[in-house]
C-alpha positions as a LaTeX table, in Angstrom:
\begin{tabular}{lrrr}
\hline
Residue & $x$ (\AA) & $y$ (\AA) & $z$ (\AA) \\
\hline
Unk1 & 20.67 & $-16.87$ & 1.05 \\
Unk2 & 17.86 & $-18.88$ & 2.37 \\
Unk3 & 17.91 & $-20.08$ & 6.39 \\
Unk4 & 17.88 & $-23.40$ & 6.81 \\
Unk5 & 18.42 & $-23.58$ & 10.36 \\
Unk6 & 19.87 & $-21.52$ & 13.34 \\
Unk7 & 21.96 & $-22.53$ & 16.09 \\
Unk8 & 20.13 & $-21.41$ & 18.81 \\
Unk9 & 18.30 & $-23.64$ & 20.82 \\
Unk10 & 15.16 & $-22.69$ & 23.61 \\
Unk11 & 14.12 & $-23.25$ & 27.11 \\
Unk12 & 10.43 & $-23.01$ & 26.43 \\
Unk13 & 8.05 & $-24.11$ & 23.99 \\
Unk14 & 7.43 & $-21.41$ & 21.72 \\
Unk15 & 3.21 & $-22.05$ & 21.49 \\
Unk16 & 2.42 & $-18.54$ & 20.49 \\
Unk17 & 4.65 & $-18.71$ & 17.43 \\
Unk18 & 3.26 & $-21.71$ & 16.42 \\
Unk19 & $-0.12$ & $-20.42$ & 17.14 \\
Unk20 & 0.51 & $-17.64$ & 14.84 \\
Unk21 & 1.52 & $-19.74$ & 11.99 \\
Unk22 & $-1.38$ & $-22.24$ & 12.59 \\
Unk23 & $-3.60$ & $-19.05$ & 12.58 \\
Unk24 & $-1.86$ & $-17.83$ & 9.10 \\
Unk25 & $-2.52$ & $-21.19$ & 7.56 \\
Unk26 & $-6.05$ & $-21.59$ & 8.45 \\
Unk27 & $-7.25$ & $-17.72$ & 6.84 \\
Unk28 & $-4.82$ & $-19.19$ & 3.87 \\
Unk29 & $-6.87$ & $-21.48$ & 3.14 \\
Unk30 & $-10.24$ & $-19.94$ & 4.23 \\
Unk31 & $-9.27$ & $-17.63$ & 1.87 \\
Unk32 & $-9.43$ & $-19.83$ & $-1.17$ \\
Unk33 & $-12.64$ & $-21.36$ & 0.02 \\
Unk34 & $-15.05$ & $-18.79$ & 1.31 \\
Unk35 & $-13.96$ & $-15.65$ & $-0.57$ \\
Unk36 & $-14.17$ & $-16.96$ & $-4.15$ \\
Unk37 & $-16.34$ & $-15.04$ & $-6.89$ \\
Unk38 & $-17.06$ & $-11.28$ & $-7.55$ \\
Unk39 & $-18.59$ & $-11.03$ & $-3.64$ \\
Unk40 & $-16.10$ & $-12.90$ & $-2.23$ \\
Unk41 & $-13.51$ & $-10.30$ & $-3.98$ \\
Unk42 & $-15.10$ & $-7.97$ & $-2.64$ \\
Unk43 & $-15.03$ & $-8.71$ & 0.97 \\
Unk44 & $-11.53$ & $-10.06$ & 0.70 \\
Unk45 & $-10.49$ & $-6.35$ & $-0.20$ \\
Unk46 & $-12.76$ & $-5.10$ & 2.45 \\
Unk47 & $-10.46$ & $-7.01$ & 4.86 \\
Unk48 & $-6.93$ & $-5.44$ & 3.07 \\
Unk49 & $-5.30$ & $-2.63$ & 3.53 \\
Unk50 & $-6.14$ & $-0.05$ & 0.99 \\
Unk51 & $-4.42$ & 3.28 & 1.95 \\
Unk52 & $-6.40$ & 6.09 & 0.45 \\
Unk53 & $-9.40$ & 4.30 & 1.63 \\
Unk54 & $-7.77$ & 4.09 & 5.17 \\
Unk55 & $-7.12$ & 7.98 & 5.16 \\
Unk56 & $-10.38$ & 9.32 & 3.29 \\
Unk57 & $-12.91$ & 6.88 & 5.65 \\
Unk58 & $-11.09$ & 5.93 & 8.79 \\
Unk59 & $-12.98$ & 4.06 & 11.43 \\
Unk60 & $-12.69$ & 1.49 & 13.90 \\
Unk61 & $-13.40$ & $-1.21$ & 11.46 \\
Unk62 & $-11.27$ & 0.09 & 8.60 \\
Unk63 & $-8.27$ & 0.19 & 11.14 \\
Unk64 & $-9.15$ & $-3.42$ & 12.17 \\
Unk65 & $-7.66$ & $-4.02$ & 8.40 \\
Unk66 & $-4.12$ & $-3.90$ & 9.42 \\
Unk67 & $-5.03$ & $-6.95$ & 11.74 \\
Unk68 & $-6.91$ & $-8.76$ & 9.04 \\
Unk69 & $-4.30$ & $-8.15$ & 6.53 \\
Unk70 & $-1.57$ & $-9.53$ & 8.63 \\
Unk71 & $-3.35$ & $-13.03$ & 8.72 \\
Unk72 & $-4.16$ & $-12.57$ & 4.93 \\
Unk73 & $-1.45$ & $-14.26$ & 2.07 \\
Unk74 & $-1.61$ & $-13.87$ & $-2.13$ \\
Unk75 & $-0.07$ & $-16.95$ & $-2.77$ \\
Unk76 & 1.42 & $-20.22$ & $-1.70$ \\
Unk77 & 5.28 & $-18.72$ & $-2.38$ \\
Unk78 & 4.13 & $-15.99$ & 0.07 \\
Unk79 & 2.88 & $-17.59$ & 2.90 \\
Unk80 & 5.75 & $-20.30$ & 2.29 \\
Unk81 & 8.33 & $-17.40$ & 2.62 \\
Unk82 & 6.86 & $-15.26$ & 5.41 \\
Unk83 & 6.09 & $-18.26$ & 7.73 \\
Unk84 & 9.41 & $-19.99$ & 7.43 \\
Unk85 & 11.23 & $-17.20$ & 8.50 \\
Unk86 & 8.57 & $-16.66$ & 11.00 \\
Unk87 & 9.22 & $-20.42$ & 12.20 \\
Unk88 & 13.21 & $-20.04$ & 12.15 \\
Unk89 & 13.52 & $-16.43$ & 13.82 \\
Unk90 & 10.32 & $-16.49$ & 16.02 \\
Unk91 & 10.85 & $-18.63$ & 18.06 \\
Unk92 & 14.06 & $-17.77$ & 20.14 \\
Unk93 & 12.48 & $-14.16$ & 20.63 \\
Unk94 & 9.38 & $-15.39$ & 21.96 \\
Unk95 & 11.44 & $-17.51$ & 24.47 \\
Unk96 & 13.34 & $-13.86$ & 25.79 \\
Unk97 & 10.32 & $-11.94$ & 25.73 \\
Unk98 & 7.56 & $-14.42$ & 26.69 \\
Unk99 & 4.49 & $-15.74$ & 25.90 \\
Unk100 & 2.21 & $-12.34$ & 26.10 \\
Unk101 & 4.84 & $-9.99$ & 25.21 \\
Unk102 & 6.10 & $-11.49$ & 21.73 \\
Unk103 & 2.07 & $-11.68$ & 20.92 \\
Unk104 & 1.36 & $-7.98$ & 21.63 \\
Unk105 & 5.19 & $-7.19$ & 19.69 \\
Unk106 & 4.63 & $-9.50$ & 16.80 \\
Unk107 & 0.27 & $-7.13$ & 16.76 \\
Unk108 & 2.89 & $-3.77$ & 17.38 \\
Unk109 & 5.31 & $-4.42$ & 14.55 \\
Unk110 & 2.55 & $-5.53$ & 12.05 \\
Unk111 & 0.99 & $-2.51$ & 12.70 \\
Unk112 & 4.20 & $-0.11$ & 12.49 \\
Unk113 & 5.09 & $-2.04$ & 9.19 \\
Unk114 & 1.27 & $-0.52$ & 7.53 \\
Unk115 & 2.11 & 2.69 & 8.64 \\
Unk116 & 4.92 & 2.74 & 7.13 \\
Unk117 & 3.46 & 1.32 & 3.50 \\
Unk118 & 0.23 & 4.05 & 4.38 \\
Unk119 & 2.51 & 6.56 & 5.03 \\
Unk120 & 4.84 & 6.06 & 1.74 \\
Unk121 & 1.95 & 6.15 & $-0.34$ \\
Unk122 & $-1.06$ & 7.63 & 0.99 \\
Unk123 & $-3.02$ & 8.07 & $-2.28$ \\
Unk124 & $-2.55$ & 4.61 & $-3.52$ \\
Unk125 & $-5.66$ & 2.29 & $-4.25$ \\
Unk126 & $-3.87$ & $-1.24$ & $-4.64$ \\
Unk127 & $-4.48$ & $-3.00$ & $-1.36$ \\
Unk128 & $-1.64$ & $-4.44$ & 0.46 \\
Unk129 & $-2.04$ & $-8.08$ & 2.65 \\
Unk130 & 0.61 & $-10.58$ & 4.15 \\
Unk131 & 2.50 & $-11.02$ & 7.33 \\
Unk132 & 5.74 & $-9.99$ & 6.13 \\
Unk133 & 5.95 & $-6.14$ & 7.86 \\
Unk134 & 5.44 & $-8.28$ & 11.57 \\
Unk135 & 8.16 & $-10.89$ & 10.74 \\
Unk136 & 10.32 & $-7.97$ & 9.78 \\
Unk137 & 10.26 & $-6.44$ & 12.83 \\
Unk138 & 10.71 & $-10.41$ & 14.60 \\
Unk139 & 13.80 & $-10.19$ & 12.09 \\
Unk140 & 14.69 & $-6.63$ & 14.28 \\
Unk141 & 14.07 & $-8.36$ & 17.31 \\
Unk142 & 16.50 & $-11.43$ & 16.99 \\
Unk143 & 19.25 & $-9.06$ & 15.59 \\
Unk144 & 19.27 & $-6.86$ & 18.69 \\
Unk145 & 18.86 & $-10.11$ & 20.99 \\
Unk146 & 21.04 & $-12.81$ & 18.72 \\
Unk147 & 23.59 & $-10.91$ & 16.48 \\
Unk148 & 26.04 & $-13.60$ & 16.67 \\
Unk149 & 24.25 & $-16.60$ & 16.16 \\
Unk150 & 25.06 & $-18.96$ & 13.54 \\
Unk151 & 22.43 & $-19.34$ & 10.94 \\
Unk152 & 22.49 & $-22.63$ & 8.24 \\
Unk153 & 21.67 & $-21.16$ & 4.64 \\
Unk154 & 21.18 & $-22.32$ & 1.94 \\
Unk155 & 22.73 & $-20.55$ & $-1.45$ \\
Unk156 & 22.86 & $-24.04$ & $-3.96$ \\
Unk157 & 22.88 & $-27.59$ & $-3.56$ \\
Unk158 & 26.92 & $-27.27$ & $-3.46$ \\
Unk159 & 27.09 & $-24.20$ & $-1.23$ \\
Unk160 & 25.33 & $-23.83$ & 2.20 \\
Unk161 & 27.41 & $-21.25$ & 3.75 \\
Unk162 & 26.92 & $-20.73$ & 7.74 \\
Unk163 & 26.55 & $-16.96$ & 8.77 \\
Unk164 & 26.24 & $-14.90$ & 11.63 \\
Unk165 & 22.98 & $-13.96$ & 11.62 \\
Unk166 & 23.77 & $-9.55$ & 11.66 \\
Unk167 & 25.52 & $-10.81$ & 8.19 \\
Unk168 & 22.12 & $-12.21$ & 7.24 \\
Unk169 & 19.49 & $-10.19$ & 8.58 \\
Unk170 & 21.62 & $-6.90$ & 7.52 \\
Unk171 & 21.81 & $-7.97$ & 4.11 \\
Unk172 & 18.36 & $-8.91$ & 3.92 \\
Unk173 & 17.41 & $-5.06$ & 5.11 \\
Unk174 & 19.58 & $-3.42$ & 2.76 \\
Unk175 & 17.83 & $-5.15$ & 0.25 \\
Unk176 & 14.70 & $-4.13$ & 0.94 \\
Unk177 & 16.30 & $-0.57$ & 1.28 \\
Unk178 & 17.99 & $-0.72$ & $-2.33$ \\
Unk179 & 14.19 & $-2.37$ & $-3.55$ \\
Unk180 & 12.07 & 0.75 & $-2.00$ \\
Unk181 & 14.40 & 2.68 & $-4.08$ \\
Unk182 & 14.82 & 1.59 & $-7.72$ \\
Unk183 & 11.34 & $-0.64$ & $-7.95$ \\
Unk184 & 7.97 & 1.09 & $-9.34$ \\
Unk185 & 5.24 & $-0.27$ & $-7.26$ \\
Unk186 & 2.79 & 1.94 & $-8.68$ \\
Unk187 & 0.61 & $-0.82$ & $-9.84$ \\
Unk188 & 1.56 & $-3.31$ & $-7.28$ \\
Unk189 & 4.32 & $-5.71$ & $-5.94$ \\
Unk190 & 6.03 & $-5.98$ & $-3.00$ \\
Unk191 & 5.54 & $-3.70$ & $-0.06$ \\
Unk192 & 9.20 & $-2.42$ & 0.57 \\
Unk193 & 8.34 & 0.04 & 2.72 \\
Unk194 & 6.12 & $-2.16$ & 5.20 \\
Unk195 & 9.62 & $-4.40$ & 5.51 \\
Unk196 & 11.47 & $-1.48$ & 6.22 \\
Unk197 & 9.14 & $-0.02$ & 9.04 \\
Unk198 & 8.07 & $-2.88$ & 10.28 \\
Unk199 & 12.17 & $-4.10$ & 11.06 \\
Unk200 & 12.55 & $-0.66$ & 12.30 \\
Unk201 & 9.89 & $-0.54$ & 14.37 \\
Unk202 & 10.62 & $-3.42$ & 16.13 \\
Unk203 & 14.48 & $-2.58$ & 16.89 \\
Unk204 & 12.73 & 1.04 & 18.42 \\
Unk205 & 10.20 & $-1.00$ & 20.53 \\
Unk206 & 12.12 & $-3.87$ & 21.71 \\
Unk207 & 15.47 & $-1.67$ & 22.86 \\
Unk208 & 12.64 & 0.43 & 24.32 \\
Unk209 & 11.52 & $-2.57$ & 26.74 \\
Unk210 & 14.96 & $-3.03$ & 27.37 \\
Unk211 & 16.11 & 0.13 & 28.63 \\
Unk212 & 12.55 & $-0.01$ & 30.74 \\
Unk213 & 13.93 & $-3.04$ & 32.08 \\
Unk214 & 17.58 & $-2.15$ & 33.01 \\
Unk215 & 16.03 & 0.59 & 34.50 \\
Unk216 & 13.78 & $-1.62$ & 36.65 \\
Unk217 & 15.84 & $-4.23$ & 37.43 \\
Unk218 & 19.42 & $-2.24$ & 37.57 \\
Unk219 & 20.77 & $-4.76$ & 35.31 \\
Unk220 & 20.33 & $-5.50$ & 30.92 \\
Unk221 & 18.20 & $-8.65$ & 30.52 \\
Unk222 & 20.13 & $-11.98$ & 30.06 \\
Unk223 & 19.43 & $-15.66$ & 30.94 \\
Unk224 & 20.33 & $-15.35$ & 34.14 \\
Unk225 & 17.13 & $-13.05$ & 34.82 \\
Unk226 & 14.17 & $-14.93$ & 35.66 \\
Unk227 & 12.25 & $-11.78$ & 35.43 \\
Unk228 & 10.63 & $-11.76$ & 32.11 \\
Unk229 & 10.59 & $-8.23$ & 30.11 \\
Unk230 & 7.52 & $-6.09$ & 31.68 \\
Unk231 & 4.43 & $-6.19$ & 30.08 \\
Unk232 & 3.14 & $-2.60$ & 30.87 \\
Unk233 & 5.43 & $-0.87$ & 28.38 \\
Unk234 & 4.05 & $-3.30$ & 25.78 \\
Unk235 & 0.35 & $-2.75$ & 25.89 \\
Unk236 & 1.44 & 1.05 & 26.65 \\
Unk237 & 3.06 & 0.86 & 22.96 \\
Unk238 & 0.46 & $-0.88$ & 21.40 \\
Unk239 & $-2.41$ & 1.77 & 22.47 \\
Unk240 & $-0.44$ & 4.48 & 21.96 \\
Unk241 & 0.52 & 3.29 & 18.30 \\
Unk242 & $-3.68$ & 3.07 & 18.24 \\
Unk243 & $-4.28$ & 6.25 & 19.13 \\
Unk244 & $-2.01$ & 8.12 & 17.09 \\
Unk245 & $-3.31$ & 6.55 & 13.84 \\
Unk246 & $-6.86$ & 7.33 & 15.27 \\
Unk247 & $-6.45$ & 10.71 & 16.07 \\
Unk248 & $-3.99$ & 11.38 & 13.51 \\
Unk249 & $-5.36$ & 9.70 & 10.03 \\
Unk250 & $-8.67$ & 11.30 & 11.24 \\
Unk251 & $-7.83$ & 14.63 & 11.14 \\
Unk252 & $-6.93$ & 13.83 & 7.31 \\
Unk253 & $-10.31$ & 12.48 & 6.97 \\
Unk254 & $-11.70$ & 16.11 & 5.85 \\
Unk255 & $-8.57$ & 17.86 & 4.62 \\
Unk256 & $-6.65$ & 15.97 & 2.53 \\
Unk257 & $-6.16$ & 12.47 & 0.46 \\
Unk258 & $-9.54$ & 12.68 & $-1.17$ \\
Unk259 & $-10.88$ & 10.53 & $-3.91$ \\
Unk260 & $-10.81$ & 12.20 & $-6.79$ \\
Unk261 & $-12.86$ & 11.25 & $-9.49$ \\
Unk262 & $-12.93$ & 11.87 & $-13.60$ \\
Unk263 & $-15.55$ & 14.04 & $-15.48$ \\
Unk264 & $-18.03$ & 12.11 & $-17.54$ \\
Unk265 & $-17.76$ & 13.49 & $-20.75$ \\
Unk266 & $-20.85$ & 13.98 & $-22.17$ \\
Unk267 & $-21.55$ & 13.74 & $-25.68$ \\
Unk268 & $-22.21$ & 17.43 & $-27.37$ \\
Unk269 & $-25.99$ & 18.80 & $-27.52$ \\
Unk270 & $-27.55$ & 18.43 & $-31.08$ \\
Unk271 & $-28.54$ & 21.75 & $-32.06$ \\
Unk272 & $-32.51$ & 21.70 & $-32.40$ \\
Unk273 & $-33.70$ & 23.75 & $-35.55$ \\
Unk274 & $-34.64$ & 27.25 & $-34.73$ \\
Unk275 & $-38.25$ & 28.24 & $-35.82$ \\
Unk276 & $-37.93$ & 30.68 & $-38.99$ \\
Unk277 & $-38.27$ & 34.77 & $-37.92$ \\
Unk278 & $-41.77$ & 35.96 & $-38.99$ \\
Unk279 & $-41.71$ & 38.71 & $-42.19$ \\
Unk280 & $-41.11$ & 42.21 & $-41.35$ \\
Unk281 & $-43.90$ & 44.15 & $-43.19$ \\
Unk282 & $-42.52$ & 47.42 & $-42.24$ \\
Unk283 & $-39.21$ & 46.75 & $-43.46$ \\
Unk284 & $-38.52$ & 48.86 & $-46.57$ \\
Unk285 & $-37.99$ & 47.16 & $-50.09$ \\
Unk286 & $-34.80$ & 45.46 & $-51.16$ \\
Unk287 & $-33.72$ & 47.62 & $-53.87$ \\
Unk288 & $-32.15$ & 45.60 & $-57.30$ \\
Unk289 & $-28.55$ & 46.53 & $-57.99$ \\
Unk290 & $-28.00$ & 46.98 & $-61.68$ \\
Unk291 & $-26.07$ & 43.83 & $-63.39$ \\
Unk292 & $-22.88$ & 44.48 & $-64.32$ \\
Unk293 & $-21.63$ & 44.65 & $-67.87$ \\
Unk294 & $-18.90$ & 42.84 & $-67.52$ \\
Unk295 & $-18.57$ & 39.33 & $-68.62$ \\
Unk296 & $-18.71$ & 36.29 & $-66.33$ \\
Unk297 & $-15.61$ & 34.07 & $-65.45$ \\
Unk298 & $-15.99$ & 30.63 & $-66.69$ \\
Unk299 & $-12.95$ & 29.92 & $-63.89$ \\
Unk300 & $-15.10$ & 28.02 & $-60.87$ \\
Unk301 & $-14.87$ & 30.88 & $-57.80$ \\
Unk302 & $-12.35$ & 29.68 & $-55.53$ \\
Unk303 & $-13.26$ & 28.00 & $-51.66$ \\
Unk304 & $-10.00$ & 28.71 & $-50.27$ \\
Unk305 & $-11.34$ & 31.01 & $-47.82$ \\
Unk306 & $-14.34$ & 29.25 & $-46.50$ \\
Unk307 & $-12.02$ & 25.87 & $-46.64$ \\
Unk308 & $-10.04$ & 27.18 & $-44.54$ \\
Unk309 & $-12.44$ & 28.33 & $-42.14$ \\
Unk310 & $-13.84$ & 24.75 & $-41.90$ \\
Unk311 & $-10.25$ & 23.46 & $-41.56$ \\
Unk312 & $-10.14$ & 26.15 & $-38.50$ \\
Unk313 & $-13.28$ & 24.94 & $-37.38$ \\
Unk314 & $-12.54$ & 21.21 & $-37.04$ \\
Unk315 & $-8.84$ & 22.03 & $-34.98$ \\
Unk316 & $-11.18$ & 23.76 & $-32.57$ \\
Unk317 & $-13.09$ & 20.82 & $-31.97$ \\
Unk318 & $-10.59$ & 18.26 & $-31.69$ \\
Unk319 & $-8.46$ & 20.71 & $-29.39$ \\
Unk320 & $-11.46$ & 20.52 & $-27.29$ \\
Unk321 & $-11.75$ & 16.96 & $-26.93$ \\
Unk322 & $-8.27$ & 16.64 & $-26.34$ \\
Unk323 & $-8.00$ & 19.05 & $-23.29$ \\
Unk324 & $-11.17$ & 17.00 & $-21.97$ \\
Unk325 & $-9.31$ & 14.12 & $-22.45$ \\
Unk326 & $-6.61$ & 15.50 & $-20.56$ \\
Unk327 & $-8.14$ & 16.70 & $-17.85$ \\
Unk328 & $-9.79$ & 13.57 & $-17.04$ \\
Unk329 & $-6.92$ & 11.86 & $-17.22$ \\
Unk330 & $-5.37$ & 14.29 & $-14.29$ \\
Unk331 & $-8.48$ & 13.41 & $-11.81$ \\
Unk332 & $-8.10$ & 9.49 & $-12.11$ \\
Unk333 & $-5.80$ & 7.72 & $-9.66$ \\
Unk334 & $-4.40$ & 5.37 & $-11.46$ \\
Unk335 & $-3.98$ & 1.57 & $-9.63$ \\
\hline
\end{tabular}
């Protein structure tokens, strides 16, 4: 069920949203012009969000990934996807909230939506980019402020069924919910769990400013108030989201999450030939045993003993190798 259209129309111009997808296009297509080549791979991961990396070596700058990566897209179908909802959605909430407060919500939800993905898997190495945990939590937003406004989808050129938008939105969650459970993102994919916090966080934060404003204003925000939702209890969120991942992932800095990294096996040490032991003058005399009578076998002596000592010999060696192998395996993270 794509959205085509919602039914919803605004009193303002919404120039933030629009800023934000002008701002989305523009590192798009920086990105395919400036970060091309083995360097330019390497600073575009430098500017994604690589969990384990965020919890083993957290800084200022390596937190000032989850506001690169937000700007950052792998693909045209991506960016398509993230900032057409973005363009449907976005714009109604920015005109309840305002100007200022839908920027600092849209910065709040993208980070809440990292968290989340950071938090779900804290060892992983694949770095994560895109939009999509912010415009999840826009998605929150305009289901707590516009649950029964009719959205235009689009299903097939012969079916364009118009829902309420709790149908759509709530089916869309549940199935990121049903995704973060049976899909294997081990090696990459979608980030499930940045959709889920990042709609989650939003609903938290934005019936958060409401209640601060019913409280303020002894009445729940509608059209008819000209008073726009206060800003204090957004920039309050927003540092205090900062601070808890600063104080928090940095006490994980020293005790937990580490790299790990695998042995380097190292190829066995030739044996070097031992000098020969000087004579022993003092030693007494070997003393000749008398040859026996009896008459010698023809039948070739039998190696059954040494070859099994040899066959002993070579399971010993390849057991070795083997638990080596092993135990090099268990110190790699896998991607």
């Amino acid at each position: 069920m794509f959205p085509v259209s919602d039914e919803n129309p605004t009193r303002t111009y919404p120039v933030v949203n629009h800023l934000l997808i002008f701002a989305n296009i523009m590192a798009f297509i920086a990105q395919f012009l400036f970060l091309q080549g083995a360097a330019g791979e390497l600073l575009e991961r430098q500017l994604m969000v690589v969990p384990a990396r965020f919890l083993n070596h957290f800084s200022l700058t390596e937190f000032g990934t989850i506001l690169s990566s937000m700007f950052m897209h792998g693909g045209l179908s991506h960016i398509f996807g993230n900032l057409w909802y973005l363009y449907i959605f976005g714009d109604n909430v920015e005109d309840r909230v305002g100007h200022t407060n839908y920027l600092l919500f849209y910065l709040c939800c993208g980070i809440l939506a990292d968290l989340a993905h950071i938090i779900s898997d804290p060892s992983s190495t694949v770095p994560s980019l895109g939009a999509s945990g912010a415009i999840s939590g826009v998605l929150g937003a305009y289901l707590v402020l516009f649950p029964g406004v009719k959205v235009n989808t689009w299903v097939t050129w012969y079916f364009r069924p118009k829902l309420d938008a709790w149908i759509l939105i709530g089916f869309w969650f549940v199935l990121q919910v049903l995704s973060s459970a049976f899909s294997d993102v081990s090696g990459g994919g979608t980030a499930w769990f940045a959709h889920i916090g990042g709609f989650v966080g939003g609903i938290i934060l934005l019936k958060f400013v409401l209640k601060d404003n019913e409280r303020r204003t002894g009445s729940p925000y509608s059209y008819a108030n000209v008073e726009k939702l206060p800003l204090p209890p957004f920039i309050a969120a927003f540092l205090v989201l900062y601070g808890l991942a600063a104080i928090g992932f940095a006490a994980y800095q020293h005790h937990a999450f580490r790299f790990q990294t695998a042995p380097v096996l190292q190829p066995p040490a030739r044996a070097l030939p031992q000098p020969a032991k000087p004579s022993d003058y003092s030693a007494k005399p070997a003393v000749s045993k008398p040859v026996s009578s009896k008459p010698v076998s023809s039948k070739p002596a039998s190696h059954k003993s040494s070859g099994k000592h040899n066959h002993k010999g070579k399971s010993a060696s390849s057991n070795g190798v083997k638990s080596n192998k092993r135990a090099a395996e268990q110190n790699t993270f896998g991607d």
